[in-house]
LONUVO-579706 format. One record per residue (C-alpha): residue number from 1; x, y, z. Coordinates in nm, 3 decimals, decimal comma. Layout:
<rs>
  nr       x       y       z
 NUM       X       Y       Z
...
</rs>
This chain:
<rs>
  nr       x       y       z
   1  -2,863  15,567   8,609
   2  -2,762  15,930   8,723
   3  -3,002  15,883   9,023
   4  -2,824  15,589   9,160
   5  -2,515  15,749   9,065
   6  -2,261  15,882   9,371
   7  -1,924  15,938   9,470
   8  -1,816  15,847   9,799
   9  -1,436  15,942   9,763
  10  -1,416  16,236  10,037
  11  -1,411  16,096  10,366
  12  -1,637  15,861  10,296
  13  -1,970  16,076  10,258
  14  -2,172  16,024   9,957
  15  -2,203  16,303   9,662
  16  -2,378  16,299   9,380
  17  -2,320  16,593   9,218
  18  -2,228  16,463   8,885
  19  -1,900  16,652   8,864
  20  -1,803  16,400   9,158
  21  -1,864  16,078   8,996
  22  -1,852  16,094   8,615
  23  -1,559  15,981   8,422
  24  -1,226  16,135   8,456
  25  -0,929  16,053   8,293
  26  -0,864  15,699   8,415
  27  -0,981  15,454   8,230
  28  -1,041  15,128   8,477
  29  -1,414  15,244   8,554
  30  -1,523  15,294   8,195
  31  -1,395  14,948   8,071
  32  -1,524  14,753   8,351
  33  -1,868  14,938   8,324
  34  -1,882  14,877   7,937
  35  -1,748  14,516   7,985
  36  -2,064  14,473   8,177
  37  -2,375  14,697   7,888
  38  -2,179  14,913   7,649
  39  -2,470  14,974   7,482
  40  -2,578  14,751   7,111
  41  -2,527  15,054   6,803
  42  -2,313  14,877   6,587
  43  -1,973  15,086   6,716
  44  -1,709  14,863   6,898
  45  -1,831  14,646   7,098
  46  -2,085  14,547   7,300
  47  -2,116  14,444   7,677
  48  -2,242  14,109   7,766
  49  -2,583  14,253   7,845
  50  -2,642  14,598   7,690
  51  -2,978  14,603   7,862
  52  -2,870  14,636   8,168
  53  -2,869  14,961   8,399
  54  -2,525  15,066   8,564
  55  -2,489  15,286   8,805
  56  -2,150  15,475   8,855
  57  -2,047  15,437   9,249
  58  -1,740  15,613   9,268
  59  -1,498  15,471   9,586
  60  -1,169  15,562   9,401
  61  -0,964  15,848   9,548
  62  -0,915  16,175   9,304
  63  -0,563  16,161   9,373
  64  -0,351  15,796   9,299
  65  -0,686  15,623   9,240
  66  -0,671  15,447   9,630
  67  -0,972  15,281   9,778
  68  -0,985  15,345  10,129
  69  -1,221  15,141  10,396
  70  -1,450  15,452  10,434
  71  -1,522  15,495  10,070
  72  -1,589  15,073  10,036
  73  -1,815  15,159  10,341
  74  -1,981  15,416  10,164
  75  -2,052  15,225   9,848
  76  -2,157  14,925   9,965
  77  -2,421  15,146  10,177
  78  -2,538  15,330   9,929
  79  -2,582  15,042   9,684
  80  -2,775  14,866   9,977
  81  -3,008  15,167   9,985
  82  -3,057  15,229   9,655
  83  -3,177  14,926   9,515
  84  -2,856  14,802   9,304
  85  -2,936  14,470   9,248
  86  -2,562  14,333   9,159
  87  -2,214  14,519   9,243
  88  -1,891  14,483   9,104
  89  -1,557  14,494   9,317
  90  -1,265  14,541   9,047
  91  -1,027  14,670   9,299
  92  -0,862  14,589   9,668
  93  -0,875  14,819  10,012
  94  -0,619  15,009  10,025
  95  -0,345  15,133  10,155
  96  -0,304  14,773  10,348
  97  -0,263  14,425  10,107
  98  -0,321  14,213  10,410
  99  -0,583  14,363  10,636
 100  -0,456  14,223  11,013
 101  -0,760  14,141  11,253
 102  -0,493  14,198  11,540
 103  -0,376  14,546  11,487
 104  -0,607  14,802  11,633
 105  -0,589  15,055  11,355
 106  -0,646  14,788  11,054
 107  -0,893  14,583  11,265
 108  -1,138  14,882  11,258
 109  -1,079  14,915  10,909
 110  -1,178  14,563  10,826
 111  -1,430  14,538  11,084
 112  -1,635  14,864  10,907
 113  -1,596  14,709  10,571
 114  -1,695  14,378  10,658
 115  -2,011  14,518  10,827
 116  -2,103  14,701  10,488
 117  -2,075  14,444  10,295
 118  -2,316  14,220  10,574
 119  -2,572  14,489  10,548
 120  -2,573  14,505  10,179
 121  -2,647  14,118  10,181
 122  -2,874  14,215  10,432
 123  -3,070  14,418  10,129
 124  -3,022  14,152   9,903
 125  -2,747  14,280   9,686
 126  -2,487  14,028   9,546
 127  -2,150  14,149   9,554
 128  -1,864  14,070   9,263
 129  -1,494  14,109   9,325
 130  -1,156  14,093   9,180
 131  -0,975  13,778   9,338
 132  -0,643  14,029   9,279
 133  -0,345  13,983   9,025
 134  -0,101  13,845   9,308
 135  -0,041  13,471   9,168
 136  -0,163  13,427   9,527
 137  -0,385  13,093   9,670
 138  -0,608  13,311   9,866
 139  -0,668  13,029  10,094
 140  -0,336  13,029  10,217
 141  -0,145  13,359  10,131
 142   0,179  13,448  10,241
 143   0,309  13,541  10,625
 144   0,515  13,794  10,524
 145   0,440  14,095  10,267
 146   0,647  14,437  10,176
 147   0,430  14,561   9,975
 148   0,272  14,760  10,180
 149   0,103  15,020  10,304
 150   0,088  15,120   9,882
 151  -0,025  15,489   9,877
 152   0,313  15,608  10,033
 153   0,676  15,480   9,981
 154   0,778  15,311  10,278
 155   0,610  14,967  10,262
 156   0,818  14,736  10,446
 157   0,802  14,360  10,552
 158   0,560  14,277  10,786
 159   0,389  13,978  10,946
 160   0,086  13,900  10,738
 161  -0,048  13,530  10,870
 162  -0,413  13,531  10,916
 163  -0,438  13,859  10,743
 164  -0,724  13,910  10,537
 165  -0,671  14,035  10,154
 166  -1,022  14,276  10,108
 167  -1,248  14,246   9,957
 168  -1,227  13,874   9,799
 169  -1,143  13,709  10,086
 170  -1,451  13,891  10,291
 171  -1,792  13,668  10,376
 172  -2,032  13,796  10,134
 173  -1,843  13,865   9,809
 174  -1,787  13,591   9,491
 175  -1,444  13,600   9,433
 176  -1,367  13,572   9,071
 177  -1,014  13,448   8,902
 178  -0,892  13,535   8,555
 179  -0,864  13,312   8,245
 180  -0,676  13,350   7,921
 181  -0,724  13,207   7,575
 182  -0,450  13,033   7,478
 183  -0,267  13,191   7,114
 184  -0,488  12,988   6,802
 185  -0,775  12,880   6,977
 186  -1,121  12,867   6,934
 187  -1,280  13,077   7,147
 188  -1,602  12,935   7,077
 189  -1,509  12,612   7,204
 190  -1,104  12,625   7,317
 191  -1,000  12,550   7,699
 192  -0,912  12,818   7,898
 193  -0,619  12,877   8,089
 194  -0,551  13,039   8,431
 195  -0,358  13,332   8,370
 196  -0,015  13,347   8,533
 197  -0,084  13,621   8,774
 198  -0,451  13,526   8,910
 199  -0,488  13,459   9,271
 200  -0,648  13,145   9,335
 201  -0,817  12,930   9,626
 202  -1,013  12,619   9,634
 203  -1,229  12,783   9,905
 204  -1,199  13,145   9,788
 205  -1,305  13,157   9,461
 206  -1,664  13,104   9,353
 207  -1,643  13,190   8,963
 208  -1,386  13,188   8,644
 209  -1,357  13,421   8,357
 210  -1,171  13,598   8,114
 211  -0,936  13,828   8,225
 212  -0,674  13,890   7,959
 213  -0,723  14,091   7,628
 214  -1,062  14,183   7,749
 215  -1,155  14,453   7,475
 216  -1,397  14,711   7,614
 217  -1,449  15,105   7,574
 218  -1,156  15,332   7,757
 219  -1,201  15,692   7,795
 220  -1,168  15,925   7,481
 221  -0,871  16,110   7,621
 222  -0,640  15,746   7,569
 223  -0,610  15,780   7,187
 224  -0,922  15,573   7,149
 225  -1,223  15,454   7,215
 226  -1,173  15,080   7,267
 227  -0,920  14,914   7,399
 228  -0,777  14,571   7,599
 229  -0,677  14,557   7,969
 230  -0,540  14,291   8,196
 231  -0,704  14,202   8,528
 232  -0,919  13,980   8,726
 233  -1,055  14,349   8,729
 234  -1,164  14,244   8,377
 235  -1,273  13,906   8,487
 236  -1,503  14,020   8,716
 237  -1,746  14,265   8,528
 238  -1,755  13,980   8,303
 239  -1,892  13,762   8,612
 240  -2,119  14,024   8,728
 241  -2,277  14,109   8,411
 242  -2,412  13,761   8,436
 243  -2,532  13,728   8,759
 244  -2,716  14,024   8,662
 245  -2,845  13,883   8,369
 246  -3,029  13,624   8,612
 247  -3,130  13,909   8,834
 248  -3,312  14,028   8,560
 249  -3,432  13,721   8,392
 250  -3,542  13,605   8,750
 251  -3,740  13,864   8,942
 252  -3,882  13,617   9,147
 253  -3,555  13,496   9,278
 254  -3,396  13,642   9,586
 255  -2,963  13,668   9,619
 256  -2,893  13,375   9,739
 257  -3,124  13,163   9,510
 258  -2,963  13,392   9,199
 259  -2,614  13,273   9,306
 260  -2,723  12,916   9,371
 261  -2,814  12,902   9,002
 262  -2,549  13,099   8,868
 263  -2,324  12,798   9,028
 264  -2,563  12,553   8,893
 265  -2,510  12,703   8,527
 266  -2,117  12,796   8,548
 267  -2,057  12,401   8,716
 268  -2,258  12,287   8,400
 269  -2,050  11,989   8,181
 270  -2,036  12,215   7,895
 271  -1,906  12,541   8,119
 272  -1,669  12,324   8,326
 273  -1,513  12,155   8,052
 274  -1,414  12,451   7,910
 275  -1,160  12,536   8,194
 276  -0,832  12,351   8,205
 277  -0,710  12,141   8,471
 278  -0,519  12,290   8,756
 279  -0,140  12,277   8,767
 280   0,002  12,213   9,078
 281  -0,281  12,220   9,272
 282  -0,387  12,597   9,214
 283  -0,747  12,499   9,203
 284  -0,883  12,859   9,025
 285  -1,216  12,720   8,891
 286  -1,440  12,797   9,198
 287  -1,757  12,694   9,007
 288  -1,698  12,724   8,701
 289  -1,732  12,934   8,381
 290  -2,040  13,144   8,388
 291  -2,226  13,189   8,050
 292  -2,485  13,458   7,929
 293  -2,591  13,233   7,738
 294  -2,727  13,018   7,956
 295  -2,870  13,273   8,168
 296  -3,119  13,362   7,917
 297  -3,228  13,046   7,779
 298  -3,170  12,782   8,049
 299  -3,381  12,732   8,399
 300  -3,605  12,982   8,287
 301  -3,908  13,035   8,497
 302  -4,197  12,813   8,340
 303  -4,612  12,834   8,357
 304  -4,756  12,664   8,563
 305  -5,035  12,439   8,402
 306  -5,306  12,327   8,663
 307  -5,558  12,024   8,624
 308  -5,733  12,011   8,302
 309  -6,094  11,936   8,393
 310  -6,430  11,875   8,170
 311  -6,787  11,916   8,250
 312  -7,094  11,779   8,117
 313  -7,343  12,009   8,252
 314  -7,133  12,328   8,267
 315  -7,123  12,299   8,647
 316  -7,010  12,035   8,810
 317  -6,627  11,969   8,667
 318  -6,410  11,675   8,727
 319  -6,041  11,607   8,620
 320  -6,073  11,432   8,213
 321  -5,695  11,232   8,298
 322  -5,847  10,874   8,216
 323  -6,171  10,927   8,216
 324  -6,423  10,801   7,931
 325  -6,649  11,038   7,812
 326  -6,875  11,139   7,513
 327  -7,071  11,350   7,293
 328  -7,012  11,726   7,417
 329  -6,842  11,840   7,725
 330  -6,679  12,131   7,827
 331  -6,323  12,118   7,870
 332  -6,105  12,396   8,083
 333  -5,794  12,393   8,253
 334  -5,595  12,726   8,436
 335  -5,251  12,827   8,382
 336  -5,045  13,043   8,639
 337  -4,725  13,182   8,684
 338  -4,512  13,405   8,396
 339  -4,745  13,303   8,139
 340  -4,765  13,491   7,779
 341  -5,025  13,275   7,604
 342  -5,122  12,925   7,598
 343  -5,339  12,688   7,392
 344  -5,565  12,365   7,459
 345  -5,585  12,155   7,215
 346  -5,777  11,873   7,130
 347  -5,601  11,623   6,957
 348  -5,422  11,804   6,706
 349  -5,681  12,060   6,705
 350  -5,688  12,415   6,857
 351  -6,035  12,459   7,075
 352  -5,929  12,754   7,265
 353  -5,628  12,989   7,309
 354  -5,596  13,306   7,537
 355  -5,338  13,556   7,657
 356  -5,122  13,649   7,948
 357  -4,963  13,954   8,085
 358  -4,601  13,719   8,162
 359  -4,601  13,866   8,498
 360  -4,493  13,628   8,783
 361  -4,748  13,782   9,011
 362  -5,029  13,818   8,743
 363  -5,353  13,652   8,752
 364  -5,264  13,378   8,450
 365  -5,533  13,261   8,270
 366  -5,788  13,031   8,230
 367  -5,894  12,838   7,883
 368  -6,190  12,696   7,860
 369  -6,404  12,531   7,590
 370  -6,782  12,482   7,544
 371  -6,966  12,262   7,335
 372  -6,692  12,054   7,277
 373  -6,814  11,756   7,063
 374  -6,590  11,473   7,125
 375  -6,739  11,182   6,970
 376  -6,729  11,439   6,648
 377  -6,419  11,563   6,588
 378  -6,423  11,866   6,370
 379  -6,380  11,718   5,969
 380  -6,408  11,365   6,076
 381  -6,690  11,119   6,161
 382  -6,836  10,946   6,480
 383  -6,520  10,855   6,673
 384  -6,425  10,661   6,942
 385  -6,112  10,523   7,138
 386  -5,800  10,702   7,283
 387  -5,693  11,022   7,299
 388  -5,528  11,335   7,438
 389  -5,627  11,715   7,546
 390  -5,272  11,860   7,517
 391  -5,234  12,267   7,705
 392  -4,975  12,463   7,579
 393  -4,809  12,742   7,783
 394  -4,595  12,977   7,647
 395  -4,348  13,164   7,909
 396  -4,170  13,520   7,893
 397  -3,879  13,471   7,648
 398  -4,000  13,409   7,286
 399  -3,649  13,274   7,203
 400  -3,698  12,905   7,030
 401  -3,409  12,754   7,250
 402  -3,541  12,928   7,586
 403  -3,682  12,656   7,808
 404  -3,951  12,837   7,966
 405  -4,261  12,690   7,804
 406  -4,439  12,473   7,940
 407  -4,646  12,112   7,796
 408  -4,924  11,907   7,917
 409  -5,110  11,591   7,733
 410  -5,393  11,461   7,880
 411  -5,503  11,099   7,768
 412  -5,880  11,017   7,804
 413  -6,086  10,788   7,610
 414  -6,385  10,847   7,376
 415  -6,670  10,624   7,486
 416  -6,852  10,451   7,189
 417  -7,178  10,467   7,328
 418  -7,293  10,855   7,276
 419  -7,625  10,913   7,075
 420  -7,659  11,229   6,898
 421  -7,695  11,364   6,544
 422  -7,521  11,167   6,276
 423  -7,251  11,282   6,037
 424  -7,412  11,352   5,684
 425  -7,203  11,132   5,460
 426  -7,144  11,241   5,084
 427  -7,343  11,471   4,970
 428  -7,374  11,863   4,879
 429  -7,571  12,134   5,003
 430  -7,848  12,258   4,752
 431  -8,033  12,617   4,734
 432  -8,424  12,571   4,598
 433  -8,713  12,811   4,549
 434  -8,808  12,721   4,962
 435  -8,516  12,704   5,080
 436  -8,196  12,479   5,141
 437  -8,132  12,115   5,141
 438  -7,879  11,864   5,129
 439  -7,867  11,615   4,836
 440  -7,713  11,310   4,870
 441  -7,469  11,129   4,653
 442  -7,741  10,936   4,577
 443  -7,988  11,174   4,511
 444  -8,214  11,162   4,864
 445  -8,186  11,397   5,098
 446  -8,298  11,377   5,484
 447  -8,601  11,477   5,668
 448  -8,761  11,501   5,988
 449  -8,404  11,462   6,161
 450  -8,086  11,664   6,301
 451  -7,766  11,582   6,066
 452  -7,418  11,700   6,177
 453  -7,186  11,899   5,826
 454  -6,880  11,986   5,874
 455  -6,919  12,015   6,270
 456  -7,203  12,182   6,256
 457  -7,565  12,039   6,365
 458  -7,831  12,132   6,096
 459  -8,203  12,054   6,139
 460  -8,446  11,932   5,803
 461  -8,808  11,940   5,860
 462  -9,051  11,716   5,704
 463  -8,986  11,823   5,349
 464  -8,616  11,826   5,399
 465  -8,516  12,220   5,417
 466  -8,285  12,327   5,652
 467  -8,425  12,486   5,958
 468  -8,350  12,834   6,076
 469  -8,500  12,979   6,383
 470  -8,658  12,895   6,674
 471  -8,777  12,530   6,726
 472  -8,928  12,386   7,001
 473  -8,854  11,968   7,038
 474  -8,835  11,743   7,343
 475  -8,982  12,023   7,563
 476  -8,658  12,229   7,530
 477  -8,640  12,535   7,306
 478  -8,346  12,558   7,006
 479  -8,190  12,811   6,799
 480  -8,093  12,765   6,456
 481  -7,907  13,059   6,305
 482  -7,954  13,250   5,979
 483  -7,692  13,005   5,798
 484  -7,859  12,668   5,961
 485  -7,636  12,587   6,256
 486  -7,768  12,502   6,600
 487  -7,622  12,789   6,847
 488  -7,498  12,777   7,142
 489  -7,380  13,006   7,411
 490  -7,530  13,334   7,419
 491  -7,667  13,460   7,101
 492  -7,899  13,777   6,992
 493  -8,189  13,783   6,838
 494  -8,432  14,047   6,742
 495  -8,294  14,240   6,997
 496  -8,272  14,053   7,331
 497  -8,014  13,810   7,418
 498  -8,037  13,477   7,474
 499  -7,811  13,182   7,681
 500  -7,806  12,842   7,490
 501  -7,669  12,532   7,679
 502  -7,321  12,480   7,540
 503  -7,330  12,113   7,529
 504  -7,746  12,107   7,438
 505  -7,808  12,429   7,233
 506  -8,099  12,410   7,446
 507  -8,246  12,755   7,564
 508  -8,178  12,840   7,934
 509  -8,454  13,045   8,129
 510  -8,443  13,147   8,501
 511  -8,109  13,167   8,694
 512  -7,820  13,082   8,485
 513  -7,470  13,072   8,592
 514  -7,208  13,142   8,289
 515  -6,852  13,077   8,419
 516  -6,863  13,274   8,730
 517  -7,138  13,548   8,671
 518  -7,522  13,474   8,728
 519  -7,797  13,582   8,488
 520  -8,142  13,618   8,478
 521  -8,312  13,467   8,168
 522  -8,691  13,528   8,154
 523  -8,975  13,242   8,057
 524  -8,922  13,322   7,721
 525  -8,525  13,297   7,770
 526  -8,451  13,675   7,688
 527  -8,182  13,774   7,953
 528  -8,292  14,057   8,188
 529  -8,179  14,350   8,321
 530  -8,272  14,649   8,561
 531  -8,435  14,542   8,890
 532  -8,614  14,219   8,896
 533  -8,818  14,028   9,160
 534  -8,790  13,683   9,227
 535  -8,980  13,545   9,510
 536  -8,962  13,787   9,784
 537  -8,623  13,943   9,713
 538  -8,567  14,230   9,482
 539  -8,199  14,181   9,259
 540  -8,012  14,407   9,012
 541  -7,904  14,298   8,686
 542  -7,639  14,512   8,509
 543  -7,680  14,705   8,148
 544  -7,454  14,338   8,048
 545  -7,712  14,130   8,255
 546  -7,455  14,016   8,493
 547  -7,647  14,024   8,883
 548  -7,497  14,289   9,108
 549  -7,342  14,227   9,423
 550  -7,198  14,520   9,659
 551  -7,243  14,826   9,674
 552  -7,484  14,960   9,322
 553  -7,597  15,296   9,225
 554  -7,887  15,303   9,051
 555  -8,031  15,615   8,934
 556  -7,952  15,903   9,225
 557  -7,967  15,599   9,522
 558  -7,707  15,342   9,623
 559  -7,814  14,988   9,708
 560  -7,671  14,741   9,850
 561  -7,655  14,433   9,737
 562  -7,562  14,080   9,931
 563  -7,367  13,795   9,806
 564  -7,652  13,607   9,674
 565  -7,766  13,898   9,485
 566  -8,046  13,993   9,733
 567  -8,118  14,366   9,795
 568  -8,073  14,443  10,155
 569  -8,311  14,671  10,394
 570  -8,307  14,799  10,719
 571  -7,941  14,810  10,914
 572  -7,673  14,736  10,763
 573  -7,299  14,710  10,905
 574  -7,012  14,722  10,642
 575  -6,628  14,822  10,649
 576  -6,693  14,885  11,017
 577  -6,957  15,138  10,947
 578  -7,325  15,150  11,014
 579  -7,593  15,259  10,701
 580  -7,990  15,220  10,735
 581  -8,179  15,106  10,353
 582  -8,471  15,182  10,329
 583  -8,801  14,958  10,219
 584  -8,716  15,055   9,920
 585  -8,334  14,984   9,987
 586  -8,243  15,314   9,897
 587  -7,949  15,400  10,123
 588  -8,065  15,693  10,343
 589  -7,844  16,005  10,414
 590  -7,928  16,315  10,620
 591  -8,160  16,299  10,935
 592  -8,435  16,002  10,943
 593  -8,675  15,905  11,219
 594  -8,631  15,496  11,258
 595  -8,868  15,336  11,449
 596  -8,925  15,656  11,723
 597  -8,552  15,756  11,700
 598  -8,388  15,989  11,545
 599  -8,063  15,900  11,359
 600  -7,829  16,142  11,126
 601  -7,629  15,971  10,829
 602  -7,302  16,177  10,658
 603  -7,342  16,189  10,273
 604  -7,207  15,873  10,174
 605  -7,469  15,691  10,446
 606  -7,247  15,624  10,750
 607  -7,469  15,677  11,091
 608  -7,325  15,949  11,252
 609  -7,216  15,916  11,659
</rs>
């Protein structure tokens, strides 16, 4: 990412002119940084997550390749600014081995970097280091070193207890060590070994991983492209690539809950066991062996399935777990969170499906299924006795092995006692000069009654042809469609639309609440629109029917309309405004006399002071 990209190697002040931070000649940065995404096209090799985003901060001086305290400062600054999720430390602070609180001149030094790397935890950025290549237990190094300072030569031997080895042994950083494959095995499923010159620390390190023969690209100028380095400078890109693998899988996770599960997954029985026993107490492991793997298939982020709930009148709904219930119902249920799709299912059968946008901050989705008939399951006859509703949820990752979906079964029971139309029985449908009919096995065929084929409800009149059209029984008004089947839901015909009870099929009229929208449906049940009076209040039924609430134009004039659909008159306060409808509830503008006062309104109807 060229906009995230700097260079902080000149006294410590960021540049990112690209000349400043591109690749040079050495070849550290590039094989760490394709370690991490070197990029899947089928040429050497690719990095553990080639979908990831790396941006090039550059803290290594031009000249000898040191890392000095002001360019750490500057990096971890910059990443904290600039929205870097993850960083990776494969170096130590030079020109000092053993940073030493006491001395005046180091102390500032290790103060400044220490306070970097606070404020980038401050912004939420996890930080990945080298544990070094000293065959050093970081929890209790040496009290003498002559090793440095390194960028000159005249290191001598100092006094190094309670110095402070940067940046692995700093608050705030995940120290990794370096493992080795030993020569003939599996490195699908062999142990791995310490390598010889890893630091290690019971305390210090938090992670293991390879660090020896790490094969990764190396700048062009080396003789080739690809190539294998030595490090815990290789271990840790490996470690970081990761942990940025669950940044990305897990949006919804902050730093510290990302690390907490990166822990959880690398201290995992089939990580750890990978990782050989420490020798003489050199405990290297921190917690454990992190795996890629199992950051994109394991403790995934998972739908969130709420109650499943039925109705029998389309309005009043009540949770179905262990109830009894027959005939039709409505069954619905809501699923939240990083949801893709899900299902609801009634028994083995699919009665409704929908889909999600998988965001973790999306609205989900809600599944619900009308004229659900129960007692009749779909192929089968009248039955009765147990049975489940099962929702399926289906979560971001479409990988078969990912554990982010998501199952609930419902049990309820089937009451015996429902009355409605009978099943048919054997028999075949038969086309005559009047019309159709179904002919028994036998040779009889029904009349006068309401017979249910293949899950559909058929009417037969008194010489036994199926019924299409409107029929009027029990005081209630039906719809039979064009093929024979009783309708439900809404349904057009010659031209208007109609609203047929789900579980009924019996035409609505009046008010009529579908899911969350209200419609009017006249005396003959054809759904109106345009204004409409009811009692003493006026309402406003869209070009789809659904009543208006808010704010409406209609026309040239806004209206406003309250909750309950009413259209308002006179003063009105909204959004901290005043506006005056008038008894028309037109929304007035311009200058109007109210009630022996004069009062001016701005164009979009606020009173004026």
């Amino acid at each position: 990412d060229h906009s995230k990209s700097v260079a902080c190697n000149v006294n410590g002040i960021p540049n990112q002119d690209p000349a400043a931070w591109r690749w040079d000649d050495a070849t550290h940065g590039t094989h760490v940084a394709g370690s991490i995404a070197a990029k899947h096209d089928g040429v050497g090799v690719d990095g553990v997550n080639p979908t990831l985003t790396i941006a090039a901060i550059n803290v290594a001086s031009r000249n000898g390749g040191y890392f000095y305290p002001e360019y750490i400062v500057c990096g971890f600054v910059w990443a904290a600014e600039h929205g870097i999720s993850v960083t990776n430390g494969s170096y130590y602070v030079n020109p000092w081995k053993y940073w030493m609180p006491g001395d005046p001149e180091q102390a500032a030094g290790l103060e400044a970097v220490q306070r970097a790397v606070d404020y980038s935890t401050s912004k939420d950025v996890i930080n990945v280091v080298a544990a070094g290549n000293w065959t050093t237990d970081l929890d209790n190094p040496p009290a003498t070193d002559d090793s440095s300072p390194g960028d000159t030569w005249g290191a001598y031997e100092r006094d190094v207890k309670g110095g402070v080895y940067l940046p692995s042994m700093m608050r705030g950083t995940l120290a990794v060590s370096a493992l080795q494959l030993p020569d003939g095995a599996d490195p699908a499923t062999g142990v791995l070994e310490p390598t010889s010159w890893s630091n290690w620390g019971a305390s210090t390190i938090d992670f293991a991983a390879p660090g020896a023969k790490i094969y990764a690209p190396l700048t062009s100028w080396y003789g080739k492209a690809y190539g294998n380095l030595y490090g815990t400078s290789q271990a840790a890109p490996l470690a970081a690539a990761v942990i940025a693998t669950l940044r990305q899988v897990h949006p919804e996770m902050n730093a510290s809950e990302i690390v907490a599960l990166a822990k959880k997954q690398a201290s995992a029985p089939e990580n750890w066991s990978r990782l050989a026993t420490p020798v003489e107490g050199r405990e290297y492991r921190g917690a454990g062996l992190p795996n890629a793997l199992d950051a994109v298939l394991k403790d995934q982020a998972t739908p969130v399935i709420g109650t499943v709930e039925y109705s029998t009148d389309g309005a009043t709904w009540m949770p179905l777990a262990g109830e009894s219930v027959a005939g039709r119902v409505s069954v619905r249920v809501s699923v939240s969170g990083p949801v893709t799709s899900a299902r609801l299912l009634l028994g083995d059968r699919e009665i409704a499906a929908g889909q999600g946008s998988g965001d973790f901050s999306g609205p989900g989705l809600t599944l619900q299924a009308d004229g659900v008939d129960v007692s009749h399951p779909q192929g089968a006859g009248r039955f009765a006795g147990a049975t489940t509703v099962t929702v399926e949820a289906f979560g971001r990752n479409f990988d078969p092995l990912a554990d982010d979906d998501a199952t609930v079964q419902v049990p309820f029971t089937v009451s015996p006692d429902h009355v409605g139309p009978d099943e048919a029985g054997a028999g075949r449908w038969v086309s005559g000069v009047l019309g159709w009919w179904w002919r028994y096995d036998n040779g009889t065929y029904p009349t006068s009654t309401q017979l249910r084929i293949d899950g559909a409800i058929y009417r037969f009149d008194a010489h036994g042809y199926m019924v299409t059209g409107w029929v009027y029984e029990g005081g209630r008004w039906f719809y039979y469609g064009p093929s024979g089947g009783q309708a439900s839901g809404w349904v057009r015909v010659a031209g208007s639309w109609y609203y047929l009870d789900p579980l009924s099929g019996a035409m609505a009229s009046g008010w009529t609440k579908v899911r969350d929208t209200w419609y009017y449906l006249s005396s003959s049940g054809a759904m109106r629109t345009g204004w409409v009076r009811d009692g003493s209040s006026w309402y406003y039924l869209s070009p789809d029917g659904a009543m208006a609430t808010g704010w409406v134009r209609v026309g040239s004039s806004w209206y406003y309309l309250s909750p309950d659909g009413a259209m308002a008159t006179g003063w009105l306060r909204d959004g901290g405004s005043w506006f005056y409808l008038s008894s028309s509830g037109a929304m007035v503008t311009g200058s109007r006399w109210i009630d022996g006062t004069r009062y001016s309104f701005d164009a979009e109807g606020r009173l004026l002071p």
